[in-house]
TORDO-659890 format. One record per residue (C-alpha): residue number from 0; x, y, z. Coordinates in nm, 2 decimals. Layout:
[NUM [X Y Z]]
...
***
This chain:
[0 [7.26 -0.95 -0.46]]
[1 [7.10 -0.65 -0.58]]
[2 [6.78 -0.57 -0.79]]
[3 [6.78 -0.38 -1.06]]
[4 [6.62 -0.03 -0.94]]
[5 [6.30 0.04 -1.08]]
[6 [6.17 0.29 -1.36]]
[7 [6.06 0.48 -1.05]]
[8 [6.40 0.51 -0.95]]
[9 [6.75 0.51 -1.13]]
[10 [6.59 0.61 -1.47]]
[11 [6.49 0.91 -1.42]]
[12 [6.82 0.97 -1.18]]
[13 [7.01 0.87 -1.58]]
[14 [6.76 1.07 -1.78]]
[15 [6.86 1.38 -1.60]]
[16 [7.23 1.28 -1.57]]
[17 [7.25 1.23 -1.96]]
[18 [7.06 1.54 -2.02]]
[19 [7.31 1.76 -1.89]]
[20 [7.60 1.60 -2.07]]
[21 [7.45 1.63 -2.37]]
[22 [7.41 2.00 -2.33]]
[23 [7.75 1.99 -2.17]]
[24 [7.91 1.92 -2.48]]
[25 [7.83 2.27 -2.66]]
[26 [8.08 2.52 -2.70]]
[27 [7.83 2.74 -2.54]]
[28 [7.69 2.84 -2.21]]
[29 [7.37 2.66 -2.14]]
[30 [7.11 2.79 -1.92]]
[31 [7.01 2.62 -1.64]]
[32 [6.60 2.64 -1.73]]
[33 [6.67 2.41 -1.96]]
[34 [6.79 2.16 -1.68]]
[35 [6.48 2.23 -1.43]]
[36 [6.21 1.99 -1.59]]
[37 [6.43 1.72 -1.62]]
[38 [6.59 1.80 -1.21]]
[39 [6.23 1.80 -1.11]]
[40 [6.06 1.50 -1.27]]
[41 [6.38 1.32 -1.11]]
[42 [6.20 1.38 -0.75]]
[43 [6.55 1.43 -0.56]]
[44 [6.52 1.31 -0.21]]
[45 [6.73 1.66 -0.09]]
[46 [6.46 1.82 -0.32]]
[47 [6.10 1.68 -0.21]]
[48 [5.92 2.02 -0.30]]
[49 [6.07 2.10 -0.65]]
[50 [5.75 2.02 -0.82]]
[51 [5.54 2.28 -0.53]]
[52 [5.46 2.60 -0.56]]
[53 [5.58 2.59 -0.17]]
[54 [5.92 2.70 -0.15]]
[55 [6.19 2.41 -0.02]]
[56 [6.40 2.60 0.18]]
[57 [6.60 2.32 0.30]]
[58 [6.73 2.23 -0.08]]
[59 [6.77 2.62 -0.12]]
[60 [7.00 2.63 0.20]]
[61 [7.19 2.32 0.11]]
[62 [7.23 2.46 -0.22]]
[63 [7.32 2.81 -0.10]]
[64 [7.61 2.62 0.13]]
[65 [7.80 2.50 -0.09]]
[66 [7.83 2.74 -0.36]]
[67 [8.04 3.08 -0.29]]
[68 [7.89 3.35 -0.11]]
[69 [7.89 3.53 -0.50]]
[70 [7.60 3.28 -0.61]]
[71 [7.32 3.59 -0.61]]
[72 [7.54 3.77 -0.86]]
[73 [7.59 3.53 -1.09]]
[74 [7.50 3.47 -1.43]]
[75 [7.77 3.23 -1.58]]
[76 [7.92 2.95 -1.40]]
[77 [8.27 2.81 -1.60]]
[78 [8.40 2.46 -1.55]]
[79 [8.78 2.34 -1.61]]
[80 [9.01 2.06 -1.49]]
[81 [9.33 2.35 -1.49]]
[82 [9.48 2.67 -1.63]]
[83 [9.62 2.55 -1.94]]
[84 [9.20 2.43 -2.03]]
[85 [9.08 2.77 -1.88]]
[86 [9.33 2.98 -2.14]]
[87 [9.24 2.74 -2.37]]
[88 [8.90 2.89 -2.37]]
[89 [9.00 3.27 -2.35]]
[90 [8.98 3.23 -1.96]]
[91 [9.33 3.33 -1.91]]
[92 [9.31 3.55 -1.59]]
[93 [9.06 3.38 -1.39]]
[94 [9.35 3.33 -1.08]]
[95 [9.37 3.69 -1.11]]
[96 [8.96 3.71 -0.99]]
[97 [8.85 3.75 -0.64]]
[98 [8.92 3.39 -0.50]]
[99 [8.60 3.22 -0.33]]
[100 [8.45 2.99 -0.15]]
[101 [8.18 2.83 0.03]]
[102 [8.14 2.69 0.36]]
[103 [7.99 2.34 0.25]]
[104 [8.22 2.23 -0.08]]
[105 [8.60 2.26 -0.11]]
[106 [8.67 2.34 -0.44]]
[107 [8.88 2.61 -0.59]]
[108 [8.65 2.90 -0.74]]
[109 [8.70 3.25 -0.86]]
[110 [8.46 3.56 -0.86]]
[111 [8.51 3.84 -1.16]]
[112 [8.35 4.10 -0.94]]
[113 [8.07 4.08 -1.21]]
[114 [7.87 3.81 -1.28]]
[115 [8.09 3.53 -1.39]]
[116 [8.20 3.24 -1.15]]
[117 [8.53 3.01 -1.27]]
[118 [8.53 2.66 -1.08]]
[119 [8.84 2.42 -1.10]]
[120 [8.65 2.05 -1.14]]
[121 [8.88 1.78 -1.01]]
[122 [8.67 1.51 -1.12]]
[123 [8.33 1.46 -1.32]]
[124 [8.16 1.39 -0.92]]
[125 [8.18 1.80 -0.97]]
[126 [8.00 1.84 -1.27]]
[127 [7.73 1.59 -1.08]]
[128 [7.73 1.82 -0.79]]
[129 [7.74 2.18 -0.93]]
[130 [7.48 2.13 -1.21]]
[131 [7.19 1.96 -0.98]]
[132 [7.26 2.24 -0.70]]
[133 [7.23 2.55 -0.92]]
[134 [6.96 2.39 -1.07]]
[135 [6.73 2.34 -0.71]]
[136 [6.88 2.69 -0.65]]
[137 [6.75 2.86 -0.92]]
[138 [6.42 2.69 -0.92]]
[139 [6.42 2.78 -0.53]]
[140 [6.54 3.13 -0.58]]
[141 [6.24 3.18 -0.85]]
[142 [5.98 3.09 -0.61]]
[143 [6.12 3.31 -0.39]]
[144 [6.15 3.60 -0.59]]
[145 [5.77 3.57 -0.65]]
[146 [5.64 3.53 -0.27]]
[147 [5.93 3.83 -0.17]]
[148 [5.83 4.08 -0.45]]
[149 [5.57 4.22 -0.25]]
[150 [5.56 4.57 -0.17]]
[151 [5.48 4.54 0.21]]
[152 [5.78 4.25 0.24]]
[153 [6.05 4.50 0.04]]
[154 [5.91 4.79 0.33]]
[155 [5.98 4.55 0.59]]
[156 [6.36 4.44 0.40]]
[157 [6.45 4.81 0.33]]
[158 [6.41 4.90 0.70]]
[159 [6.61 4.61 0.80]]
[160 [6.88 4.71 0.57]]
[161 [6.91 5.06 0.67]]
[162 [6.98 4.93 1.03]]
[163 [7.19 4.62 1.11]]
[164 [7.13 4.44 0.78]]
[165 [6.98 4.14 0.98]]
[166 [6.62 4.15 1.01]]
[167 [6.48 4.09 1.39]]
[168 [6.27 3.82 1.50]]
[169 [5.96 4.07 1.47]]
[170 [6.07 4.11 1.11]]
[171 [6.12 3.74 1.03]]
[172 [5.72 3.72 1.17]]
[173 [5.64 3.95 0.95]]
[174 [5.82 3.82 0.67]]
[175 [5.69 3.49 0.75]]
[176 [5.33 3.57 0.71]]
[177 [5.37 3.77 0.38]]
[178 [5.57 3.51 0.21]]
[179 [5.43 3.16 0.38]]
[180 [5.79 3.03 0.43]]
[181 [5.80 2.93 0.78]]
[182 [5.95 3.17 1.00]]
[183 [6.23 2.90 1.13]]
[184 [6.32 2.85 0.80]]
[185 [6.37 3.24 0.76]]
[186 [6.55 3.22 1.10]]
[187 [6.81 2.94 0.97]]
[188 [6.89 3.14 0.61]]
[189 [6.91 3.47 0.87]]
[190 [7.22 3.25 1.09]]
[191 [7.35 3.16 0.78]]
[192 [7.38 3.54 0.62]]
[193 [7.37 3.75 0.91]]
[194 [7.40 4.14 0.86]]
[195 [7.38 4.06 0.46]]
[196 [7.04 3.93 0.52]]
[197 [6.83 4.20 0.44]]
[198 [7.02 4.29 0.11]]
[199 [7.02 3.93 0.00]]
[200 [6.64 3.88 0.01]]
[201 [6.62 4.22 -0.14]]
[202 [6.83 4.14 -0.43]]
[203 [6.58 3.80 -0.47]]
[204 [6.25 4.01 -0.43]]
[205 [6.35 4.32 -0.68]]
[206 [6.56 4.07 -0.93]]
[207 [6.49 3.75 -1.12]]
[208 [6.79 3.52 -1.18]]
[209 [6.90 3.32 -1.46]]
[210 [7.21 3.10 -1.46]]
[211 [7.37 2.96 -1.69]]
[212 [7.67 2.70 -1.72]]
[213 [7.89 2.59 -1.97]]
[214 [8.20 2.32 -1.93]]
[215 [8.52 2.35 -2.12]]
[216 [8.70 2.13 -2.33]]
[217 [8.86 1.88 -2.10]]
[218 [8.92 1.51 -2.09]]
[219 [9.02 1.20 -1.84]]
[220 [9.38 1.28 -1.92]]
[221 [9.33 1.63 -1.77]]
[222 [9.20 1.49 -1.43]]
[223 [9.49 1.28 -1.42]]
[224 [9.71 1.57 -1.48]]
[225 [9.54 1.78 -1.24]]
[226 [9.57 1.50 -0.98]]
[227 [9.98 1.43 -1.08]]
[228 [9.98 1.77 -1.00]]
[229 [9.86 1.77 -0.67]]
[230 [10.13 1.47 -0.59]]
[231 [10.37 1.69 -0.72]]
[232 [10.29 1.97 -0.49]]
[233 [10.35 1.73 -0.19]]
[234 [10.67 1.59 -0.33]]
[235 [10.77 1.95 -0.34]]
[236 [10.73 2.08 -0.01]]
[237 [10.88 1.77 0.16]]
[238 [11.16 1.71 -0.07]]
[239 [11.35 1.54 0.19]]
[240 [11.12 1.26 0.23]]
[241 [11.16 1.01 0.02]]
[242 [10.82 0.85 -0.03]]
[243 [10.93 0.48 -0.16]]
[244 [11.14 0.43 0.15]]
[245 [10.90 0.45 0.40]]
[246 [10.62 0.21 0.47]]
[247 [10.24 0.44 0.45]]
[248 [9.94 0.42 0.62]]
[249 [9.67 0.60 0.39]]
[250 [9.41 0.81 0.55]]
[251 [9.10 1.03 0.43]]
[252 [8.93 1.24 0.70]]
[253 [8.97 1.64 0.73]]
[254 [9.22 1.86 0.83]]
[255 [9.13 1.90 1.22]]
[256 [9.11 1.57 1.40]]
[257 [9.38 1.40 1.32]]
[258 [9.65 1.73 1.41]]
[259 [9.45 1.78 1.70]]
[260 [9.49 1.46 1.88]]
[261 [9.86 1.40 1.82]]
[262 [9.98 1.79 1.88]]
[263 [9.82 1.83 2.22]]
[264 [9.85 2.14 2.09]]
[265 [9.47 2.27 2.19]]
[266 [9.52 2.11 2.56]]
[267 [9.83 2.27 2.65]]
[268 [9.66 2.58 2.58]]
[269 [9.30 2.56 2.78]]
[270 [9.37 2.86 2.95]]
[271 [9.37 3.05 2.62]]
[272 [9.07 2.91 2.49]]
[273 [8.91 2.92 2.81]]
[274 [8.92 3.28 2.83]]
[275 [8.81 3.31 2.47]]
[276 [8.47 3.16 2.57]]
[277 [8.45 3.39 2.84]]
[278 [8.51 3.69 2.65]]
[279 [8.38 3.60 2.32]]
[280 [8.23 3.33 2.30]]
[281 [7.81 3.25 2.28]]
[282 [7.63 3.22 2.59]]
[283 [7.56 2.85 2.47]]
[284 [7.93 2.79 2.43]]
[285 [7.99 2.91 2.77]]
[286 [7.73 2.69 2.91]]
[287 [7.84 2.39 2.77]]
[288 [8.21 2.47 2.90]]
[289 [8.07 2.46 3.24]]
[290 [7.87 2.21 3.24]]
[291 [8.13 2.01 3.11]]
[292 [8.33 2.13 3.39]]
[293 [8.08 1.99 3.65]]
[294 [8.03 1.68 3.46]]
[295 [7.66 1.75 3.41]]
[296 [7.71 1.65 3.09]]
[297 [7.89 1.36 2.92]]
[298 [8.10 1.54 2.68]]
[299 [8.41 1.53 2.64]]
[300 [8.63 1.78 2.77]]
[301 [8.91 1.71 2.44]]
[302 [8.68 1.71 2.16]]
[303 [8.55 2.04 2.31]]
[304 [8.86 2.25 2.32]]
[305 [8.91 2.08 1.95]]
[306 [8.59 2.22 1.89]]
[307 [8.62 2.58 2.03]]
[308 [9.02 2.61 1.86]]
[309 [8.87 2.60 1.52]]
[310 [8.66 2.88 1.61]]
[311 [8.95 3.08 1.78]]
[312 [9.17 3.02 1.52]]
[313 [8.93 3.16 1.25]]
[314 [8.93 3.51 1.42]]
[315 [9.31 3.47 1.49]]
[316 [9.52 3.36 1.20]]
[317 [9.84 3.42 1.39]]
[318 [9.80 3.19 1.63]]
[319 [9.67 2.93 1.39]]
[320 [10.04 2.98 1.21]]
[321 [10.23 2.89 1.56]]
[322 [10.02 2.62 1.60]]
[323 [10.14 2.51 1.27]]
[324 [10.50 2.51 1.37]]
[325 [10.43 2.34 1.73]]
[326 [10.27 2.11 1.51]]
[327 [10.60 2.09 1.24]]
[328 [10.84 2.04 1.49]]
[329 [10.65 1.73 1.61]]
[330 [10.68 1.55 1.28]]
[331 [10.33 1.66 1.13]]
[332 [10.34 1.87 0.75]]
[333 [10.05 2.02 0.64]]
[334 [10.09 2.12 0.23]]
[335 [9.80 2.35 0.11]]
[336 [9.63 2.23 -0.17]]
[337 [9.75 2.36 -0.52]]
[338 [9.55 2.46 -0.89]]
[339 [9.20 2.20 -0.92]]
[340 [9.25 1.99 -0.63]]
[341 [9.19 2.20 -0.35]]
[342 [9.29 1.93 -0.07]]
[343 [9.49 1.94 0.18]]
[344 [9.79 1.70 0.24]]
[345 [9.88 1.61 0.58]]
[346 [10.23 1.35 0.64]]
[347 [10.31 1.27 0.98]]
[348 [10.64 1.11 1.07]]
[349 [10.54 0.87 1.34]]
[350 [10.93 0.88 1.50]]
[351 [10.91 1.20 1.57]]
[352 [10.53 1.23 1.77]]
[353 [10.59 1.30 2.18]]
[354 [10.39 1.02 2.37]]
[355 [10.30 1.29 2.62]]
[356 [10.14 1.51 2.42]]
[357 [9.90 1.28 2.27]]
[358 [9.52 1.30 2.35]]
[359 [9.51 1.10 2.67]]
[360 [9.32 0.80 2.46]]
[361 [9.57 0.73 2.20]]
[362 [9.82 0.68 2.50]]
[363 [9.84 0.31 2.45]]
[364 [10.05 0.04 2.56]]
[365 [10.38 0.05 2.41]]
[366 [10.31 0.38 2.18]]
[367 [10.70 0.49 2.28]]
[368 [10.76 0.25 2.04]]
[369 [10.65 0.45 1.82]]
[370 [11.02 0.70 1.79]]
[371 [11.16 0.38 1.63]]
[372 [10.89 0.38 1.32]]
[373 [11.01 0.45 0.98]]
[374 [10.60 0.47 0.87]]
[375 [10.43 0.76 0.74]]
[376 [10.06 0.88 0.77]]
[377 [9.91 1.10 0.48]]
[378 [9.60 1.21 0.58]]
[379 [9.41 1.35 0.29]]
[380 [9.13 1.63 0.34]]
[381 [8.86 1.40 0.17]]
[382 [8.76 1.46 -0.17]]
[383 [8.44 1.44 -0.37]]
[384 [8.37 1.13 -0.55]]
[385 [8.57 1.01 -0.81]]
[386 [8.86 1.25 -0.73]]
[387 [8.90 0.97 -0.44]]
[388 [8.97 0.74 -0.69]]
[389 [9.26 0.93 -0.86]]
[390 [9.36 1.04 -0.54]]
[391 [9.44 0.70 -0.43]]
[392 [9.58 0.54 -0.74]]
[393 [9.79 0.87 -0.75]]
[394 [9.93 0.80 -0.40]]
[395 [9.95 0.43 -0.42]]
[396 [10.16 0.48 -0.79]]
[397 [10.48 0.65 -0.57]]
[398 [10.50 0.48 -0.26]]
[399 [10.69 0.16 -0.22]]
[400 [10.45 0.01 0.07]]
[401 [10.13 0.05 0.20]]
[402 [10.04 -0.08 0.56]]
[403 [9.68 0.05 0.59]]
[404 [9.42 0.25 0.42]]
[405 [9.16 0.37 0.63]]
[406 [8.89 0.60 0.50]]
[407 [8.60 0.84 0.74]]
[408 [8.41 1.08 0.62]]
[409 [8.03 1.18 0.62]]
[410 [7.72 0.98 0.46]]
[411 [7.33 0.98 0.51]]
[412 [7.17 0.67 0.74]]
[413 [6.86 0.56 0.61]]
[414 [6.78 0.42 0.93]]
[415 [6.97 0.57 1.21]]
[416 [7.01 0.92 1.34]]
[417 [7.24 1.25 1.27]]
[418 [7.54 1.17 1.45]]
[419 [7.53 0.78 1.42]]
[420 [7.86 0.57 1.31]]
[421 [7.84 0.35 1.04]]
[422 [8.08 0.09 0.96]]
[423 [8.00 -0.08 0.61]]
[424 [8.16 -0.42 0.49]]
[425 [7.96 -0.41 0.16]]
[426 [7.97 -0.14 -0.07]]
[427 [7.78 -0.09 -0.40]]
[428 [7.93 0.15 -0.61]]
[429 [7.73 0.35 -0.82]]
[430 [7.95 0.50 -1.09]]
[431 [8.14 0.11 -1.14]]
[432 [7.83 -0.02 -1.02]]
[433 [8.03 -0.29 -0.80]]
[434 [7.95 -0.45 -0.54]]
[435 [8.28 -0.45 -0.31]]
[436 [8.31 -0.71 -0.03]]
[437 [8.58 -0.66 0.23]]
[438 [8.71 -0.70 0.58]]
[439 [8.66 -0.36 0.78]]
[440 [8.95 -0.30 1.00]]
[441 [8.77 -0.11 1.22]]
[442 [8.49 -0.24 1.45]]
[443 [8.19 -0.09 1.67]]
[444 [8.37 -0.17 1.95]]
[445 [8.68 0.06 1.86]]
[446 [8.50 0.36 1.81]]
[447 [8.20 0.33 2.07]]
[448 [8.40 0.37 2.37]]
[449 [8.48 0.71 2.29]]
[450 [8.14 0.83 2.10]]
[451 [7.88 1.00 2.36]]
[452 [7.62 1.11 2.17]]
[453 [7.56 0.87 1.86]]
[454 [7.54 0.45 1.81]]
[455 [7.77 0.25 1.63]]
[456 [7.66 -0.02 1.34]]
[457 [7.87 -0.21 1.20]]
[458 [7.87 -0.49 0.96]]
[459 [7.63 -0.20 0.74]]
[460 [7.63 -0.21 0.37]]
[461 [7.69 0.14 0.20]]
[462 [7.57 0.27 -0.14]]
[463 [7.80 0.52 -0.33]]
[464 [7.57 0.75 -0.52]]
[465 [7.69 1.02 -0.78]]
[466 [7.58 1.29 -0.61]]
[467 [7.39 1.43 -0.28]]
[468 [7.06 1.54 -0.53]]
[469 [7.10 1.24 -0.75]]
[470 [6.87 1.01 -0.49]]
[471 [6.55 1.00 -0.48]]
[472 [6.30 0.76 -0.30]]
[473 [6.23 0.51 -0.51]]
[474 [6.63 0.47 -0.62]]
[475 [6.67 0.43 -0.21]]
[476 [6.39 0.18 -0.12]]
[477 [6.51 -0.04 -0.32]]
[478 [6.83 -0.07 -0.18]]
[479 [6.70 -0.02 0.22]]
[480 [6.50 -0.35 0.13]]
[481 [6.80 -0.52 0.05]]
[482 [6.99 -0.43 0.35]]
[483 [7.18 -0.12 0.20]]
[484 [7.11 0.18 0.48]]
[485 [7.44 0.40 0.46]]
[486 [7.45 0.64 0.15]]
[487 [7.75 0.81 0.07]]
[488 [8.00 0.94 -0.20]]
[489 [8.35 0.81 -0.19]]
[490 [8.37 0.48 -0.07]]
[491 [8.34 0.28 -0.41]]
[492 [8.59 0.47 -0.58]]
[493 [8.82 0.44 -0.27]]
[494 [8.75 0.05 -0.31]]
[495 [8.77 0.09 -0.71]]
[496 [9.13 0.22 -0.63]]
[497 [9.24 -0.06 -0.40]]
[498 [9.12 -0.27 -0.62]]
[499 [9.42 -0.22 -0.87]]
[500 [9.63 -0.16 -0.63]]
[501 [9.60 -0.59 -0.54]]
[502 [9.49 -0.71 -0.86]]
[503 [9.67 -0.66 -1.23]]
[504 [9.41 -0.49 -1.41]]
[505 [9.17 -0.18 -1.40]]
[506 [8.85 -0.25 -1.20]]
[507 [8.57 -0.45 -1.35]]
[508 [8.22 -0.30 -1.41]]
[509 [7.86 -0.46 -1.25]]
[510 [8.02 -0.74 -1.07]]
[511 [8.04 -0.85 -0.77]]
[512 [8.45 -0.76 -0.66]]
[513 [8.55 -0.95 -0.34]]
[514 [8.87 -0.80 -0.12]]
[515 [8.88 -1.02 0.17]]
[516 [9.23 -1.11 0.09]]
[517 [9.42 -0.75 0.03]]
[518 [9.72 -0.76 0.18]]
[519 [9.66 -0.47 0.40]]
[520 [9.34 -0.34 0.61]]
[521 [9.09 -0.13 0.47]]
[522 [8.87 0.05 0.76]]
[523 [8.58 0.25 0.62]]
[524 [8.36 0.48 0.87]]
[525 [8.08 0.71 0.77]]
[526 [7.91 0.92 1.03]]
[527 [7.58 1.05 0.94]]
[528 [7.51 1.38 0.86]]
[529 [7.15 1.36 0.68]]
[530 [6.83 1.17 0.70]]
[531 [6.68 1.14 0.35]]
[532 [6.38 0.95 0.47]]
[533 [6.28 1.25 0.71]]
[534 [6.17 1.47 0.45]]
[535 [6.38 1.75 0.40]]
[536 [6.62 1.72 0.72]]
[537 [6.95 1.76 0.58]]
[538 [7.26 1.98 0.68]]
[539 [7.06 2.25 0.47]]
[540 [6.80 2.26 0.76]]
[541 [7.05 2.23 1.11]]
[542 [7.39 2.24 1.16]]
[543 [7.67 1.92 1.31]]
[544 [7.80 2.19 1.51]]
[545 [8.00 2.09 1.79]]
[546 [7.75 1.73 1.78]]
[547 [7.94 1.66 1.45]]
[548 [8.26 1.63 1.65]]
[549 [8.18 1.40 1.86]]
[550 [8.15 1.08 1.59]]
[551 [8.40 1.22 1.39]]
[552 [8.69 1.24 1.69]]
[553 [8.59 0.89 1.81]]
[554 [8.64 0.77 1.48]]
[555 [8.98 0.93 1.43]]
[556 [9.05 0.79 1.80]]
[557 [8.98 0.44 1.68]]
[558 [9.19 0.49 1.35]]
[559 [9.47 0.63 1.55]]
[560 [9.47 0.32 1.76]]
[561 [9.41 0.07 1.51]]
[562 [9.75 0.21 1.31]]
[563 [9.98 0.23 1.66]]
[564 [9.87 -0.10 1.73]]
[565 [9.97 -0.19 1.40]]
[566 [10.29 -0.02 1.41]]
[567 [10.40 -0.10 1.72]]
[568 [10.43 -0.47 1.65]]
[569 [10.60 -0.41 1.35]]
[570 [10.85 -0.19 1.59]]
[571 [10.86 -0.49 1.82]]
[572 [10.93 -0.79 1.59]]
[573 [11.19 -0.57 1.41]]
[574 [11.40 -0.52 1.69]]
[575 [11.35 -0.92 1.80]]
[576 [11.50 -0.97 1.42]]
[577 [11.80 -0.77 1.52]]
***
């Protein structure tokens, strides 16, 4: 079904891969220079300028994203699966540090106010994300340093500094035509900073940066710990649910959609939010409201109150802790995340949801029904790569019965557009290197009823890569001629997971697996949040924004459905049995 990819392609992806888990292994740091032949004779899709002397600003902002805030400081990056490997390793107080975090990557990280990061790995997808992304920073950050340490842009950065910190447009110009980075490209890093702009590119120009990166002892056994763990810190905070006698339905999104639509809990309070975007919110936020208002636009009104909670909540953390309780008393538990896996658990009790207070799409025939479910939904705040797989085997190990496992997250479309839907029923698996075949349970027609800005494709085949650097061109063309367009992360180990969850054994390697007959549905949906072909567009260079909400709540609508259907006959032909 699938060619073997070429020398031009996975080879080098494997060189670089085995180069850094050979220097892994030492008991001592290693420096990241060591890495940056090796990262650019790979020619990373999300890295199309490492070998220029221009500066790729788009793999420097992706990079900067999703590493803590700290990165400028830092000189040692430490890697552990939990406390006990940390201590192991004299690293005994590292929960003690600053906590931090980034806006693009969920993962548990602490700061020692110096120059040492500590970063909980829940799986070895982390080592395969962290080590290529300091690596295109550092080489990003050097080329920087070089164009930046110039007397007239430091005038221009000290003057900024001594006044809001965020340089103007004038200054950008300026900048712009000193350095020869573009001066949109200065403007996107200054939205991304703000008032720490100035002192950030001051820190680059004056100071050369070398990182390096050392992984402690650990082992699979560790990751599984870490991951029994996280169970355990579920099991804990709901002690009087008893997992094994309830029937689940399985679901990886994030930690906004799903709340949002069965809480009602941002539509019963438009008034509030209202006001908040005439007081403080953007002049763009504003108009939107409004136009939404006089249907010039074919938004929808829901997703957009969803939208602007999230940002009234993060300037008002009170009011995020009543929604919270609104939301507890109508059968939905969030548990924070605990130690490595920072993911966040969500179990709704489907008896206990109020029919009126639903988004006005889920309200579906015969969802009343619903008081007289015994079924569960654990939503899971998605993880990175393999941690899916231990995630789900984890889950599926202590509960009795599962009813559904549905999966949605975000993937790149080499062929379609930021924003699009895909809906895969082939998926090659990378890290197994599988090819699954299944039945998705959710179909274009479910989700494009509700999606305004995007398309829907279904019947797609997916990739699962290693990681979001570890692609390149030739690795992808390959695949795109054989039909494979929708490249993401978790889906083969999500389908490497089900796998022995319906079969008696562990998951085979390079063959072809087909799961047409599980005995429950499987709905997979990516919506696309990068363009690899494009050249450098990525979510390093723009933002989903309020846009990204759009395919992600019409894929949470059609998941919602899909399950109430689902659970509503059940409801239905139990009380015929009676």
């Amino acid at each position: 079904m699938i060619r073997t990819v070429p020398s031009s392609g996975n080879e080098e992806i494997q060189l670089y891969m085995r180069t850094y888990y050979s220097l892994l292994r030492s008991s001592r740091p290693v420096e990241i220079k060591t890495l940056e032949e090796a990262h650019k004779s790979m020619n990373s899709a999300l890295h199309i300028k490492a070998n220029d002397p221009e500066v790729d600003m788009a793999a420097f902002m992706y990079s900067v994203l999703r590493m803590p805030d700290c990165l400028n400081s830092v000189k040692l990056v430490v890697m552990g699966q939990s406390e006990r490997v940390f201590c192991e390793n004299d690293y005994c107080d590292i929960e003690q540090w600053q906590p931090v975090s980034s806006l693009g990557r969920r993962r548990r990280s602490f700061f020692d106010g110096k120059s040492t990061l500590a970063v909980y790995i829940a799986s070895r997808s982390d080592i395969d994300d962290i080590v290529p992304i300091l690596t295109a920073y550092q080489i990003e950050r050097g080329k920087m340093h070089q164009r930046f340490n110039n007397p007239a842009a430091i005038q221009i950065l000290r003057k900024s500094q001594q006044a809001d910190g965020d340089p103007s447009y004038a200054d950008l110009q300026a900048l712009a035509e000193i350095t020869e980075i573009d001066v949109e490209d200065l403007g996107r890093l200054s939205e991304v900073w703000g008032d720490s702009t100035a002192d950030r590119l001051l820190a680059i120009a004056e100071e050369e940066q070398e990182i390096s990166i050392r992984s402690l002892a650990g082992s699979l056994a560790d990751y599984k710990r870490a991951t029994r763990r996280w169970w355990q810190n579920v099991e804990r905070h709901l002690l009087e649910l008893d997992f094994t006698d309830h029937p689940i339905y399985f679901v990886s999104s994030n930690t906004h959609s799903m709340p949002n639509l069965l809480s009602g809990y941002a539509l019963e309070h438009e008034e509030l939010l209202h006001d908040y975007i005439e007081t403080s919110g953007s002049a763009e936020m504003n108009r939107e409201y409004n136009d939404i208002l006089a249907s010039n636009v074919p938004s929808s009104m829901e997703n957009y109150l969803y939208y602007v909670l999230k940002k009234y909540n993060s300037e008002h953390k009170g009011q995020r802790m009543q929604q919270f309780e609104i939301e507890r008393s109508l059968g939905i538990d969030r548990i924070p995340s605990g130690h490595a896996f920072d993911i966040e658990t969500q179990v709704v009790r489907l008896n206990k949801l109020d029919p009126q207070k639903l988004d006005p799409r889920l309200r579906i025939l015969g969802v009343e029904l619903l008081n007289q479910s015994q079924a569960l939904i654990i939503n899971i705040d998605y993880p990175l790569g393999l941690a899916a797989y231990q995630v789900l085997t984890e889950v599926a190990r202590n509960v009795a019965h599962v009813r559904g496992i549905y999966v949605m997250g975000k993937a790149a479309t080499l062929n379609g557009r930021i924003g699009d839907v895909m809906i895969p029923s082939v998926v090659h698996d990378e890290h197994s290197l599988n090819t699954y075949l299944f039945n998705n349970d959710i179909k274009a027609d479910a989700i494009a009823p509700h999606l305004v800005y995007g398309t829907v494709l279904d019947n797609q085949k997916a990739i699962t890569a290693p990681g979001t650097f570890l692609q390149n061109e030739g690795y992808m063309d390959v695949f795109y001629r054989e039909g494979f367009t929708d490249l993401e992360m978790e889906a083969g180990p999500y389908l490497s997971g089900v796998y022995e969850m319906v079969r008696p054994t562990r998951h085979p390697y390079d063959e072809i697996v087909d799961l047409h007959n599980a005995p429950f549905p499987i709905g997979i949906i990516h919506y696309a949040s990068d363009t690899p072909f494009s050249k450098g567009m990525n979510l390093g260079t723009q933002n989903l924004s309020y846009f990204g909400m759009d395919p992600t709540y019409a894929s949470m609508i059609a998941v919602l459905r899909t399950i109430f259907e689902y659970e509503i006959r059940h409801v239905q032909e139990d009380l015929k049995a009676v």
